[in-house]
N, C-alpha and C positions, 0 to 999 in steps of 0.2 A: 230684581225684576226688571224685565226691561218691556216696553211698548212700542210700536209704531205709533208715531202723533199724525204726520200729515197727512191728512183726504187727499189725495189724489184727483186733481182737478183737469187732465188731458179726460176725453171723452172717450177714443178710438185707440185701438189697438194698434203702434206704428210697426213693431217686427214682423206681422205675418204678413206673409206674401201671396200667399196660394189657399187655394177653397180648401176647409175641414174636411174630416174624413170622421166615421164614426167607428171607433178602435173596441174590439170584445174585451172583457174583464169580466169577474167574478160581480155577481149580481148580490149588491149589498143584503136587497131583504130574506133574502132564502139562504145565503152561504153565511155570513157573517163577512169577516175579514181579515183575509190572509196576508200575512203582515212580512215582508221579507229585508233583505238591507236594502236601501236607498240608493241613486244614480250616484254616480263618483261626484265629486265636488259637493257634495251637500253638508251642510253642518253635521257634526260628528253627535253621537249618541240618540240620535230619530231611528225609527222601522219606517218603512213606504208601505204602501200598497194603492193599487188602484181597483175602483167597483164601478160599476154598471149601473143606471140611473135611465129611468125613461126620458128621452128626451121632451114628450109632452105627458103632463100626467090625466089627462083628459082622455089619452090613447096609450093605457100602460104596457100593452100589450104589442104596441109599437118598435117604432127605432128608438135606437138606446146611444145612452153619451157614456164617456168616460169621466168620472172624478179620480184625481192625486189625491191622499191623504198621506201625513206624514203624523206620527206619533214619538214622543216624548215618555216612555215610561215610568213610571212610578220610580225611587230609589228604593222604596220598603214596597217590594212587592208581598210579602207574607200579609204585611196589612192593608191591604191596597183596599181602598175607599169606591174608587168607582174610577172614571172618564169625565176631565172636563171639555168642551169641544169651545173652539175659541174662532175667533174674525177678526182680522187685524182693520178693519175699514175700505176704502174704497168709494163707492164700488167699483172694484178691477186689479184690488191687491193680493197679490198671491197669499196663501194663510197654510200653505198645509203645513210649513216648519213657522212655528208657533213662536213667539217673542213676548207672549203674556206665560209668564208664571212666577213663583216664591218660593223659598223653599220651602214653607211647607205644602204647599199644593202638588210641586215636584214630587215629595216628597212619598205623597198621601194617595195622588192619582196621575194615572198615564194622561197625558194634556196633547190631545189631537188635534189640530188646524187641518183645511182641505183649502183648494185651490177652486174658487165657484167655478161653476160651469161655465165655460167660454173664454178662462183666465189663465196662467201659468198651462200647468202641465194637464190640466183637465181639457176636455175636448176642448179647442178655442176656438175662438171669431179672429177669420181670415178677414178683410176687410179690402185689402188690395192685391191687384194679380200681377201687380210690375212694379218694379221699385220707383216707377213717372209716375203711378197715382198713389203713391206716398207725396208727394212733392207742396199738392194743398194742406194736408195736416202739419207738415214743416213748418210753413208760414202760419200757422193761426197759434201752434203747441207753444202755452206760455206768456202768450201775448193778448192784447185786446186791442180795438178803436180807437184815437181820442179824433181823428178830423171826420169829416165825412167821405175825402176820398180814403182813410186807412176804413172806412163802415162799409164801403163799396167793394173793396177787396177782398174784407173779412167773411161779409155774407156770401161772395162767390166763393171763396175757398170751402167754408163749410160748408154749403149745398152738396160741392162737388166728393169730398168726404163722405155725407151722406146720402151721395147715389152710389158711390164704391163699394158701399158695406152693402145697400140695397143688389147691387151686380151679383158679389162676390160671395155674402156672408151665405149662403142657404138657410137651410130650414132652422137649423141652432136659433138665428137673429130673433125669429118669433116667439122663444121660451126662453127669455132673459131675467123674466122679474121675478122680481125677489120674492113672490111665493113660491114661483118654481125652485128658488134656490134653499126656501126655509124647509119645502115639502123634501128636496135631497136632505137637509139637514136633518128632519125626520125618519130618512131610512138609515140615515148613518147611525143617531142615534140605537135604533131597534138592531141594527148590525152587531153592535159591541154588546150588547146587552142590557142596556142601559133602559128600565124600565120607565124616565123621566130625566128630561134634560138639563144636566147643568153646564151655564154654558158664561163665558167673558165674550162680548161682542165691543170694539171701540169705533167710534163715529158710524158712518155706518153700517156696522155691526149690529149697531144700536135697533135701526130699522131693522134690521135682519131680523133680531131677538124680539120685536115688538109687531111684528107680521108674525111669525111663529111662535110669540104666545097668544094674539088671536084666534090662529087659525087652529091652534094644541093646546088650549087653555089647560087641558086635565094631565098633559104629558110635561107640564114644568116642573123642575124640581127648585132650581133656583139660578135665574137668570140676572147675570151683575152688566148694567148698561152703560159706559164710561163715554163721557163727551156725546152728548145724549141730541140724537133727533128728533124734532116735533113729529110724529109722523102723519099727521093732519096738514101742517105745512108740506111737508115733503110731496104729500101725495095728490093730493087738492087743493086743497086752501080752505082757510077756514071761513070763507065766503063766494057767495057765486062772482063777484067780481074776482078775485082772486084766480078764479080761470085766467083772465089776460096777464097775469104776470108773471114772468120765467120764475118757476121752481125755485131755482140758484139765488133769485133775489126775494124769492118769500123766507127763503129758512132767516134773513135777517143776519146771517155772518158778517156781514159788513160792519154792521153797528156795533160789535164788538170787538171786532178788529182793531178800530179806530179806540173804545177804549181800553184797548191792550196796549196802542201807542201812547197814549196817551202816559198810561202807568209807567209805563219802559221809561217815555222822555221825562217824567217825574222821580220817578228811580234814578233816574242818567243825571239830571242837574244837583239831587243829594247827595254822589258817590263819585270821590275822587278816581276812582278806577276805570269811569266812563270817558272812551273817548271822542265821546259828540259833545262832552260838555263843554260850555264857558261859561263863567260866572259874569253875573252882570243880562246873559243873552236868552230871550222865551225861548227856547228850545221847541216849543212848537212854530214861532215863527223862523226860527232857520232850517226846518224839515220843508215847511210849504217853500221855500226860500229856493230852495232844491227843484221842487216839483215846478215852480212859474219858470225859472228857466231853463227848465229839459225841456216844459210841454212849448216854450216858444220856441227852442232851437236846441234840438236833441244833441247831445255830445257824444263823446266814445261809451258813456250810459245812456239810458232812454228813460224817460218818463214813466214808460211801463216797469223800466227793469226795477227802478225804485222803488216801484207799489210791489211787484211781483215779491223782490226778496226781502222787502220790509216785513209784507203778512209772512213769508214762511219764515223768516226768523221767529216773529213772534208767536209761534206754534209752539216754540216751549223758551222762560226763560233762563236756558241756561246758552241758548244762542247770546243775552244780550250783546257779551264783549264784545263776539263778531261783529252783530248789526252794528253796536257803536261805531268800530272800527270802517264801515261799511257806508253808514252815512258821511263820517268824516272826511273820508274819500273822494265821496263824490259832491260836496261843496266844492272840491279842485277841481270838479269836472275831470276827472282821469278815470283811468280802466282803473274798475275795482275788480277785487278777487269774488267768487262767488262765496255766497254762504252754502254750505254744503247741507242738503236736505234729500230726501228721495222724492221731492216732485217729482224733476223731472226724468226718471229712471222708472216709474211705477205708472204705466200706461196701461187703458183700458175701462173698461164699467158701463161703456158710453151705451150699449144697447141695455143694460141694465135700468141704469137714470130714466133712458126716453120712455122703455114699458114704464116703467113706475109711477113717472110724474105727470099730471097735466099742465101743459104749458099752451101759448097762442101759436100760430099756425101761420101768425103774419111774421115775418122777420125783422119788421117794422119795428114791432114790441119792445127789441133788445136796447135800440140805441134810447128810447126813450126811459127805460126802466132805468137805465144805466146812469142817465142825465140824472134822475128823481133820486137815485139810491145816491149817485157822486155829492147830491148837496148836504147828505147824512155823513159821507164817511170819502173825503175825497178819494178818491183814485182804488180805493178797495169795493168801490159800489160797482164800479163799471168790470173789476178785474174778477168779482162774486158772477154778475150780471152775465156775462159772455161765456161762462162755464156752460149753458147750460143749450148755447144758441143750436146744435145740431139737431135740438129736439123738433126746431121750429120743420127740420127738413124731413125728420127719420120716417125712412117707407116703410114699416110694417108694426104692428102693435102687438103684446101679449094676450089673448084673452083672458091668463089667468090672472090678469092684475088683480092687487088688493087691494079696494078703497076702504074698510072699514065694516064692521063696528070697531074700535080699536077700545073697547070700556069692558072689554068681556071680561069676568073675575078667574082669576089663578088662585089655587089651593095657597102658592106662598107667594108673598109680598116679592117684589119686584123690586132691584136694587139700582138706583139711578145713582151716576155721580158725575157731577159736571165741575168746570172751575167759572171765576164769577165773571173772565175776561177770555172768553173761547172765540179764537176769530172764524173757526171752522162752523161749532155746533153753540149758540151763544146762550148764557146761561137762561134769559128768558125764556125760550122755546124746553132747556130743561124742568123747568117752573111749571110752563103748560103741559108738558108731557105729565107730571107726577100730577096731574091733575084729572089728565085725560085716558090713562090707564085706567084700567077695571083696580086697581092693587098696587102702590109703587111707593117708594122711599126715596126722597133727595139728599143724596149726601156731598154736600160743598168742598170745595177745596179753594181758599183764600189767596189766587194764585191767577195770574196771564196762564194762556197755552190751552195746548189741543189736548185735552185725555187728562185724567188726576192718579191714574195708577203710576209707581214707578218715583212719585216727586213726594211724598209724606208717606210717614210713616204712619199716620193715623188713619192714610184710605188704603195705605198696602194691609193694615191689620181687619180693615173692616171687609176689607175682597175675601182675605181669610176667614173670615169667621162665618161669613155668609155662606160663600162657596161651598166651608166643610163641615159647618154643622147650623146653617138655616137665619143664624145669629141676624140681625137689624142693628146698624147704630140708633140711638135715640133722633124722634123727630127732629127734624131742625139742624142736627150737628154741621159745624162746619170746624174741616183740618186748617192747617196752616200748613204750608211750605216746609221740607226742612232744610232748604238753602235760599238764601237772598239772588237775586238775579246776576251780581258782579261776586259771587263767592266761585271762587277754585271748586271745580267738582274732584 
């Protein structure tokens, strides 16, 4: 099996250039779905096809958007089980060719991913009309603040992002959130036949799967939620103060972040393999050792680039070696190689996040939240914090956003699974989610990193079991790992 682990943290879609268009297709709930071969260059053994979705469901009788879907079929079609429908995360990750499966899932059911609305090949959000109003999302993609003249720069640049997409985007930008996007999920569903949804959603996915089993509590069949969002945090906060603070820095990623490094640089000083180690040296004081002198006089690496590829390494560890290799490096202060991850290649979601979350309005908010989260989790407080900053500008809002009840009961338990050191979705906000469901089950994974599918065998069997016939591991279970961080994969 394999996963997409990292959330996707660019906001704004940087390839489109030019205003969307609204493309005919076959209309999910009345045709089903006509399934044909896929564009050249696509992973080999998927069908395509594209359906027809209201662009507002308030106005179904409206203009209409395009969804991609791409499917995986069954290998035992004679006994074919059903459709599972899957979300690799995001928000802004393409999903229709699917990277969640088993083989027996493969095996058992056709496994469908779609591309949300406004992403990949589904209608998209055009955001700029010249490749000179791409030039402020350049500067900001990647990076955050630490002086006040990099805070002065940074807030203009995103403003000006966020009038671009307000220019450029049309009507699409106002039906971004993710009800809009669970409600398509709904007609895909009823398209294939599928009289109740089973579905793999990761980070979030997560939110996805837990908006659409409030708002379909009677159409779940069994929803498995890996690398698990608060969606209380996500959405508002679990207090009226909590309006003033960015989204990005309520879900609390940060704090896990830090002890994901933590474990790493603990892992790293017991394991000859590690090359950050030295014996005799805190391993934590030669990381900061790094950080004091990029943040006073940046070298051919930056202060940021440190925090940057530190968290996406530790989105899973089988990065360690790298990172080791990565910090090592940069005690010389020389150009380090990158760690290779799909941050920075997986762009988009950013009209998604802004409908969804409440955030402050003043743009003030960011440097100060950033201060207060950096004294929790150096340099990953400010790098969480500024994810989130275009919300402060975005011109238009969804109506159909979802605040809640998020407690509504589903016919079957709800499959959570988180790891105890997630620097994206952190295991506490897992905790309060299996709380704050109407029906849900935590199942742990003893383990750093973003997502528990893909890394034990004991949460690949329990995706199985659930998935294909309803099965729950026992309260409480927690897997282990089946490799150590410095083991040869």
């Amino acid at each position: 099996m394999t996963t997409i682990r990292v959330r996707t943290a660019a906001l704004i879609t940087l390839t489109a250039l030019t205003a969307g268009t609204f493309a005919p297709a076959a209309s999910a709930a009345s045709t089903g779905i006509a399934w044909g071969p896929c564009p050249a260059g696509s992973p080999p053994g998927y069908d395509c096809a594209e359906v027809e979705v209201p662009l507002s469901y308030q106005d179904p009788g409206g203009p209409r958007i395009t969804l991609a879907l791409g499917r995986l079929p069954a290998t035992d079609q004679k006994h074919k089980r059903g459709t599972v429908f899957t979300n690799p995360g995001g928000p802004g990750n393409p999903g229709r060719f699917s990277e969640f499966q088993t083989p027996s899932l493969h095996r058992q059911f056709d496994i469908v991913g779609f591309d949300p609305r406004g992403v990949g090949a589904s209608t998209p959000i055009r955001c700029f009309a010249s490749e000179a109003e791409t030039e402020p999302l350049k500067r900001v993609l990647g990076t955050f603040p630490i002086t006040t003249e990099q805070e002065t720069r940074h807030t203009a640049d995103v403003r000006e992002v966020a009038a671009s997409c307000g220019r450029n985007a049309g009507p699409l930008l106002g039906h971004l959130s993710t009800t809009n996007v669970a409600r398509d999920l709904d007609r895909l569903r009823e398209a294939v036949g599928e009289p109740r949804l089973r579905y793999y959603g990761l980070s979030y996915g997560t939110y996805l799967g837990e908006v659409y089993a409030n708002l379909f509590p009677h159409r779940v069949g069994a929803l498995a939620l890996d690398a698990v969002d608060d969606p209380i945090a996500w959405s508002t906060g679990h207090r009226p103060e909590d309006a003033n603070v960015p989204f990005s820095t309520r879900l609390g990623g940060f704090r896990d972040a830090d002890r994901a490094l933590q474990a790493f640089l603990d892992t790293c000083a017991a394991d000859t393999r590690c090359a950050f180690r030295e014996p005799g040296t805190d391993l934590r004081a030669k990381y900061n050792g790094i950080l004091d002198r990029l943040e006073a006089t940046p070298g051919a690496i930056t202060y940021q680039d440190v925090v940057r590829r530190t968290h996406n390494a530790l989105t899973d560890e089988a990065n360690s070696p790298a990172l080791a290799e990565f910090l090592q490096s940069a005690t010389k202060s020389v150009s380090a190689k990158a760690i290779v991850t799909p941050f920075d290649s997986a762009l988009g979601g950013g009209g998604t996040i802004c409908a969804d979350t409440t955030n402050p309005r003043d743009p003030a908010a960011w440097p100060k939240a950033a201060r207060a989260a950096d004294r929790e989790s150096r340099g990953f407080g400010s790098y969480d914090t500024y994810l989130s900053m275009p919300c402060a500008f975005w011109p238009i809002t969804d109506p159909a956003r979802y605040t809640g009840p998020w407690n509504r009961p589903t016919a079957p338990i709800l499959l959570l699974a988180n790891g105890k050191g997630d620097p994206e979705t952190p295991y506490a906000g897992a905790k309060r989610t299996e709380r704050v469901l109407g029906d849900a089950r935590l199942l742990t994974l003893d383990a750093w990193g973003h997502g528990a599918a893909n890394r034990s065998e004991c949460v690949d069997a329990a995706l199985d079991a659930y998935l294909t016939y309803g099965r729950l591991p026992a309260r409480g279970t927690v897997c282990a790992p089946d490799h150590a961080p410095f083991d040869a994969r």
